[in-house]
N, C-alpha and C positions, 0 to 999 in steps of 0.2 A: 643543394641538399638541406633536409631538416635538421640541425640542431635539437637533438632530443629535451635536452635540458629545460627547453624554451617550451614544450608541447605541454597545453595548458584542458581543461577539460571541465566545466559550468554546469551544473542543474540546480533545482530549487528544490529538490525533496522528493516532488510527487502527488503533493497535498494540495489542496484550493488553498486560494490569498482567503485571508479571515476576512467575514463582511462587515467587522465593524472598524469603523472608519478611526477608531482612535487605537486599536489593535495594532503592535506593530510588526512590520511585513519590510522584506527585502522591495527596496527599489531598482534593483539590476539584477544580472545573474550572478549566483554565487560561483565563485571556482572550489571545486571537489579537490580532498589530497588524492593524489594518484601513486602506485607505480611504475616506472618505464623499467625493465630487465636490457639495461646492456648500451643506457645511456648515458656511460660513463668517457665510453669512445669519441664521442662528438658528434657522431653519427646515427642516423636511422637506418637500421640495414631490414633485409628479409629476416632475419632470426629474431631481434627486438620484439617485447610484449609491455603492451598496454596493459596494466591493471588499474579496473577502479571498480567502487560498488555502485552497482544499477539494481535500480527497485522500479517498480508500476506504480500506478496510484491505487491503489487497492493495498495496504498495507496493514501489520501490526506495530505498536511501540504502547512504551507507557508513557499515562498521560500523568503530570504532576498533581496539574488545578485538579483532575475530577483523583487522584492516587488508583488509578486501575490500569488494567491495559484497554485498549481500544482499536477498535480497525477503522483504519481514515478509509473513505470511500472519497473520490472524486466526482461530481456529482457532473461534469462538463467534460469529461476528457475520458478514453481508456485505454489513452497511451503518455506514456512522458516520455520527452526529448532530452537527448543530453548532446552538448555543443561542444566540437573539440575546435583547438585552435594551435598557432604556435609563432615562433617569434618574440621582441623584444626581451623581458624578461624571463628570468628563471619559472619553470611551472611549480606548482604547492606541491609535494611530495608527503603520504603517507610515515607519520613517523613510525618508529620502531620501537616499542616498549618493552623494557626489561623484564621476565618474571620477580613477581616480589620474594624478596631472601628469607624475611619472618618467618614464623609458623603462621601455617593457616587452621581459621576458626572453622572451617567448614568446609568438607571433601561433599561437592558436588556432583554425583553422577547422572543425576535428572533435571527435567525440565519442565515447565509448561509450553503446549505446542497448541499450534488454533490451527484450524483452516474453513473458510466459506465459499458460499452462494451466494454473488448478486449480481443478476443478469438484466440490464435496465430495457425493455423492450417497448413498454406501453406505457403512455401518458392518458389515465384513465379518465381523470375529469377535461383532458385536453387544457391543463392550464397547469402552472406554474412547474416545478422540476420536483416532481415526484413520482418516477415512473417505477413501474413492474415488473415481473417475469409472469412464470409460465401462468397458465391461466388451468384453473378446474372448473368443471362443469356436468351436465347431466352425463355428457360422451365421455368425459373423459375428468373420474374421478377421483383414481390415483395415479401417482408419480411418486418414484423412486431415484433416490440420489444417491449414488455410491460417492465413497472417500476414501483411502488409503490411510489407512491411521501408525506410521510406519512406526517400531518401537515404542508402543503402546504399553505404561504398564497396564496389567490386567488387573490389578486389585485397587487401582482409582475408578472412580468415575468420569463417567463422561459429563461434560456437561452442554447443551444447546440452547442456544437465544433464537429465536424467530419470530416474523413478523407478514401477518397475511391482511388480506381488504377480502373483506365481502363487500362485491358491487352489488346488490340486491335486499329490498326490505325485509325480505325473511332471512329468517338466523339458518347457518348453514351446520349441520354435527362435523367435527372433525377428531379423526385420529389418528395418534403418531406410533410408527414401530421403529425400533431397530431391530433389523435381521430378525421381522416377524415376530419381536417381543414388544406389546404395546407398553409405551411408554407415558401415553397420554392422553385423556379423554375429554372433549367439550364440545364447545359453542363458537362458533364466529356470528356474533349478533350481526344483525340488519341494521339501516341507519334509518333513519324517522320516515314515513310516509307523507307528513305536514311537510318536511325540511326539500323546499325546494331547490338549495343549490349544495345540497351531499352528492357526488359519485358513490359514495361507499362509505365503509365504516373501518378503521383499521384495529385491530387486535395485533399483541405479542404475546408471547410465550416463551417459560423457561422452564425448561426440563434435564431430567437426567436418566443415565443410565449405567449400571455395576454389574460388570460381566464380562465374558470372554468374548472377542469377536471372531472368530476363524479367517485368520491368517491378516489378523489385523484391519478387517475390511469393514467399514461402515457401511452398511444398505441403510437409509432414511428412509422412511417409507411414511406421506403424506394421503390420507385416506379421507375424502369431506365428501358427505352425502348429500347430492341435491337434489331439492323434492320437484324443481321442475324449469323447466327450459329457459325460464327467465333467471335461474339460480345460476350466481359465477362469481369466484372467489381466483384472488390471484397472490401469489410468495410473493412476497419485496424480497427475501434474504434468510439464509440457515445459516449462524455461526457454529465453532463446533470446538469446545477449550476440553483438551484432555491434558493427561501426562506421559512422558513418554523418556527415553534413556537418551545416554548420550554412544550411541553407539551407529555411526554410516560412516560414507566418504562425502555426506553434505548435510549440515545440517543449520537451522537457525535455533539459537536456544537466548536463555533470559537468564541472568543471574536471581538467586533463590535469595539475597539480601540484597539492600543499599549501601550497608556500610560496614564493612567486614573484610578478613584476608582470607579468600575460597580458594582452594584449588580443583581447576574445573580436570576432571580426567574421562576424555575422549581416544572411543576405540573405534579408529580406522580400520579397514581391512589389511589383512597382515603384511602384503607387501608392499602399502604406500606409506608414507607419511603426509600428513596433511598439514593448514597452517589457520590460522584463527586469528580473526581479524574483528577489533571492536567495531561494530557498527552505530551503537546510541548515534553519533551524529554523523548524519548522510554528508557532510561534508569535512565531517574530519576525522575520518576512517584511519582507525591504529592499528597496526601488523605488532602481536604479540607474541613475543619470546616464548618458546617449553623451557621446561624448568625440569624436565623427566632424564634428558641426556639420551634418547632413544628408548624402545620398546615400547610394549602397549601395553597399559592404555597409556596415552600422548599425557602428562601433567602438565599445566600451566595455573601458573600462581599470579594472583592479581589481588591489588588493596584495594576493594571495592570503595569508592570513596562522594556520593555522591545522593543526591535528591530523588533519583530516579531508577530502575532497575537494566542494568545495562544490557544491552543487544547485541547477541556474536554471530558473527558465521565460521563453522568450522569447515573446512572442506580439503580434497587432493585439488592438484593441476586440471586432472583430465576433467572436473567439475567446473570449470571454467566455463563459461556460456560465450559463444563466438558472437561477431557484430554481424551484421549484416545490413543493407540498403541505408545508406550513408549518402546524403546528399549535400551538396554545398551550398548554402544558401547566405545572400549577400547582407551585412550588417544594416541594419535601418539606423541605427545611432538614433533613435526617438529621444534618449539622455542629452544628445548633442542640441535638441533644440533649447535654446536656454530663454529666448524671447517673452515667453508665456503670450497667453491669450485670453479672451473672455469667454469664448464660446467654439467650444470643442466638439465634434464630428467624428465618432466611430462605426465602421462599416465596412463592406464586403468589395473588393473590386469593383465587384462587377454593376456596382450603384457610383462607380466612382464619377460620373457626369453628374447624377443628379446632386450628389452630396456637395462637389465643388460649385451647384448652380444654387444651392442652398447656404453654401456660405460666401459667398458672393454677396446674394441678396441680403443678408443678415450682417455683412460688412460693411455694405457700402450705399444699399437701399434701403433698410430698414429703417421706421421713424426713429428705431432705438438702438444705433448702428453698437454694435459688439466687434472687437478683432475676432476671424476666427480661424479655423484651421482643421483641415481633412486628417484623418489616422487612420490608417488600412488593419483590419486586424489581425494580419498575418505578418503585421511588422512589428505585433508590441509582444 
């Protein structure tokens, strides 16, 4: 039997490794705080529940360097893994934070809330990692994106970032609605007819909109007129930052200071209680005390204390997201090699004869013999 205590559970976030080489980055995987329900017994039984938080690479947080929020996009991946394990030692364990006892400077009931578009489909100029979505053209020259804008207040604004490519020399008209109110009117220019190695020309956009949605619902409505068969424009990406209450049984919200004593008051539906859990760091996830004693809305009190604008999820049980297709896959220990080498080799199985006849030759043939060594990429 499993020893729960030992059940351990790794990921890295979600995000790409930074490309500059002096950036610093995790060498291994990180282990995540978890909680186990019921691994106090010694045992793993059928009733025991895994808690931990799980994200995609497509996310929001704020960023310090740039002081905004931002959505990391994964530019290689669109999915993350996470590695459960167990044995040896104790696993990390989500700690438990108390509500703060002070007074608080600030009764939060709102939020700022985002959601996007970007669907990578087409690599336009067929080179480096800048791909597309959906494509407009003579046939087919608008497209409509619905979003659920749940708890919306109505007397902010909406606000939208976008970002389109005219593949074509001529300038293309584009215009934007929501729910049939145009929001904005121009141009996607053309890129040079001299300029022999453009695909296209990229344009962004930032716009708004102040108004009611009915029933909370965003229709984006994307309208570019093309004057002719060779005319084609393609989205990269629609952001979409409104505000919105603190009022479901699942929600992600952001603290409205960095450094202050808030008390955030969330209203569940009336026969659950829910529980809220700091997320700022994917790996050291805090289960936060109420401070309300029952009823709704839920109070929880917290010293906001920090550089950054913190990250919660509120949510019930039954919001819980189940696992599914769990496979076991055996450890490469890549870390374990400690030898080093000169000339390193990464690649696909399925090249694995030529790659070890290429370092062969470059080990033991070559005028300028190097050590080297093969690495699979499904092993690092």
């Amino acid at each position: 039997t499993v020893n729960p205590k030992t059940i351990k559970i790794f990921n890295n976030g979600g995000a790409a490794l930074p490309e500059g080489i002096s950036t610093p980055a995790p060498t291994d995987l990180i282990e995540n705080a978890i909680v186990i329900e019921g691994e106090d017994d010694g045992s793993f039984g059928t009733n025991d529940l895994i808690i931990f938080y799980g994200r995609g690479t497509d996310f929001w947080e704020f960023d310090v360097g740039k002081n905004k929020y931002v959505r990391r996009h994964h530019p290689y991946s669109k999915k993350n893994y996470y590695w459960i394990t167990s044995s040896g030692s104790d696993g990390k364990r989500m700690n438990k934070k108390s509500s703060y006892t002070g007074d608080a400077s600030l009764i939060q009931t709102t939020t700022k809330a985002f959601t996007s578009m970007e669907d990578d489909k087409i690599n336009i100029g067929k080179s480096g990692r800048d791909y597309w979505g959906d494509d407009f053209s003579l046939s087919t020259n608008t497209r409509t994106y619905i979003n659920n804008l749940s708890g919306r207040i109505d007397s902010e604004p909406i606000k939208y970032q976008m970002r389109f490519a005219n593949a074509a020399s001529k300038s293309i008209p584009i215009r934007i609605y929501e729910n049939d109110n145009q929001i904005y009117s121009g141009t996607l220019s053309g890129y040079p007819t001299w300029e022999n190695y453009m695909w296209g020309l990229a344009s962004s956009f930032t716009v708004q909109y102040t108004g009611v949605l009915p029933e909370n619902r965003s229709a984006l409505k994307f309208n570019l007129t093309a004057s002719s068969p060779d005319s084609k424009a393609y989205i990269d990406y629609y952001e979409i930052e409104y505000k919105r209450d603190l009022k479901d049984d699942e929600i992600l919200f952001f603290a409205e200071e960095k450094q202050a004593a808030i008390e955030y008051q969330i209203t569940f539906s009336s026969s659950n209680m829910g529980k809220l859990f700091d997320v700022t760091e994917h790996d050291n996830v805090e289960i936060i005390q109420e401070s309300s004693g029952g009823g709704q809305p839920v109070k929880y009190n917290v010293l906001e204390n920090s550089d950054r604008f913190s990250k919660y999820i509120a949510l019930i049980t039954s919001k819980y997201k189940s696992i599914a297709n769990i496979q076991k896959a055996e450890n490469s220990n890549i870390n374990g090699f400690t030898a080093g080498v000169e000339y390193v080799i990464i690649t696909d199985k399925k090249f694995e004869v030529q790659a070890n006849r290429l370092a062969e030759y470059r080990q033991n043939e070559s005028p300028n013999k190097l050590s080297s060594k093969v690495f699979f990429v499904d092993e690092i």
